[in-house]
C-alpha positions as CSV (number, residue, x, y, z in Angstrom):
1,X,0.0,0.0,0.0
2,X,1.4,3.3,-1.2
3,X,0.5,6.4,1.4
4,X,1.2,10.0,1.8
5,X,0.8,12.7,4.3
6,X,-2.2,14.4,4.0
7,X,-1.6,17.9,3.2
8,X,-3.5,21.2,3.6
9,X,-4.8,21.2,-0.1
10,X,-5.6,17.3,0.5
11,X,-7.0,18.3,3.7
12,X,-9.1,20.9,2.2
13,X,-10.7,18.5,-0.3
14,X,-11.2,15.9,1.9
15,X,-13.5,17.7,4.4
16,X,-10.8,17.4,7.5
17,X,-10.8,20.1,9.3
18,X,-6.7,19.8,10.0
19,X,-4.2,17.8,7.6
20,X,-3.3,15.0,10.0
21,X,-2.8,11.4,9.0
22,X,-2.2,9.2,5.3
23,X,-3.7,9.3,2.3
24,X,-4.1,5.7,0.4
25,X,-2.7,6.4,-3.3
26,X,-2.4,2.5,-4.2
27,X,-3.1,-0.5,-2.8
28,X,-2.0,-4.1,-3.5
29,X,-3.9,-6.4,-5.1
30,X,-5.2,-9.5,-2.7
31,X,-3.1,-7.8,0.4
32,X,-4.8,-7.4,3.8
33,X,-5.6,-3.7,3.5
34,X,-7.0,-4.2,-0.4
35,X,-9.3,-7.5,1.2
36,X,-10.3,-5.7,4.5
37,X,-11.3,-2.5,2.3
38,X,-9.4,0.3,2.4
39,X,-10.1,2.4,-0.7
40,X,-7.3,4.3,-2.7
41,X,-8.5,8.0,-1.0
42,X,-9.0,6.5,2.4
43,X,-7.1,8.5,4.7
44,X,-5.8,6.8,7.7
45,X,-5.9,8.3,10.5
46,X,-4.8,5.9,13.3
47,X,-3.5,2.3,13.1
48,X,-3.7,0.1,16.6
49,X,-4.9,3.6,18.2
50,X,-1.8,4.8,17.5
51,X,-2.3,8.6,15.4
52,X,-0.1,8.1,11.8
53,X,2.0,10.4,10.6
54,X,4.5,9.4,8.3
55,X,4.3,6.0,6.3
56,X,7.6,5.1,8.2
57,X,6.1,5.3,11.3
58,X,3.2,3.4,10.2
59,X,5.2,0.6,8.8
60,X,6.6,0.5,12.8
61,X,3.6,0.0,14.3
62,X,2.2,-2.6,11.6
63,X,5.9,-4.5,12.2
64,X,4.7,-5.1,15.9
65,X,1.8,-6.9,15.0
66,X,2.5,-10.3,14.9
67,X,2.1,-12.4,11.4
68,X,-1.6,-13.6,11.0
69,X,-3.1,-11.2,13.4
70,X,-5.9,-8.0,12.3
71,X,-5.9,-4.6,13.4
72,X,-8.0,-1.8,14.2
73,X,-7.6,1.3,11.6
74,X,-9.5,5.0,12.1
75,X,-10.1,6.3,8.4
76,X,-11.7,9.2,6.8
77,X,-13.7,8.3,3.9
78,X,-16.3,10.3,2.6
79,X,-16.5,12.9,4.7
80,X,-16.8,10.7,7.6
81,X,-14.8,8.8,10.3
82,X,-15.1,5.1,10.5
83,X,-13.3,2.3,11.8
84,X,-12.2,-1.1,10.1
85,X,-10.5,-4.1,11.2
86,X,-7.6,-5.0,8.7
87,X,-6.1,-8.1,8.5
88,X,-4.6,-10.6,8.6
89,X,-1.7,-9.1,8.5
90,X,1.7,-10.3,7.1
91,X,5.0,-9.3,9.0
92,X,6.1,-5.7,7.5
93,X,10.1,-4.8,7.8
94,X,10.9,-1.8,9.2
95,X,14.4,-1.7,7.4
């Protein structure tokens, strides 16, 4: 899954009201995040109740959850928040 900061302009045009968290610009075919349903657009917001910032630091948290397991993610989709469980995940690198 390819994701980028949200910025003001993305912000703006997503209905947040501050540019906080990552916008989905690809997903993977057949991985966890494509299955569970996370849309390109989505913008993630938090992943195990932990607020996303970066894609690096959401690769950190995702390489703590161990292989096979499903998280909770906070999104914004549609001008609305919702919550989805993702998974199973596969182990991520942090490298």
């Amino acid at each position: 899954m390819l994701v980028v900061p949200v910025t003001a302009q993305l912000a703006q045009a997503a209905g947040l009201e501050v540019p906080h968290g990552l916008v989905v610009m690809e997903l993977m075919p057949g991985q966890a995040a494509d299955v569970s349903g996370i849309r390109s657009g989505d913008v993630i917001l938090e992943v195990r109740g932990v607020v996303v910032r970066d894609p690096v630091q959401m690769r950190r948290v995702l390489g703590m959850v161990p292989d096979g397991q499903s998280v909770p993610v906070k999104l914004w989709r549609a001008r609305e928040l919702r919550e989805m469980i993702v998974g199973p995940v596969a182990s991520v690198s942090t490298d």
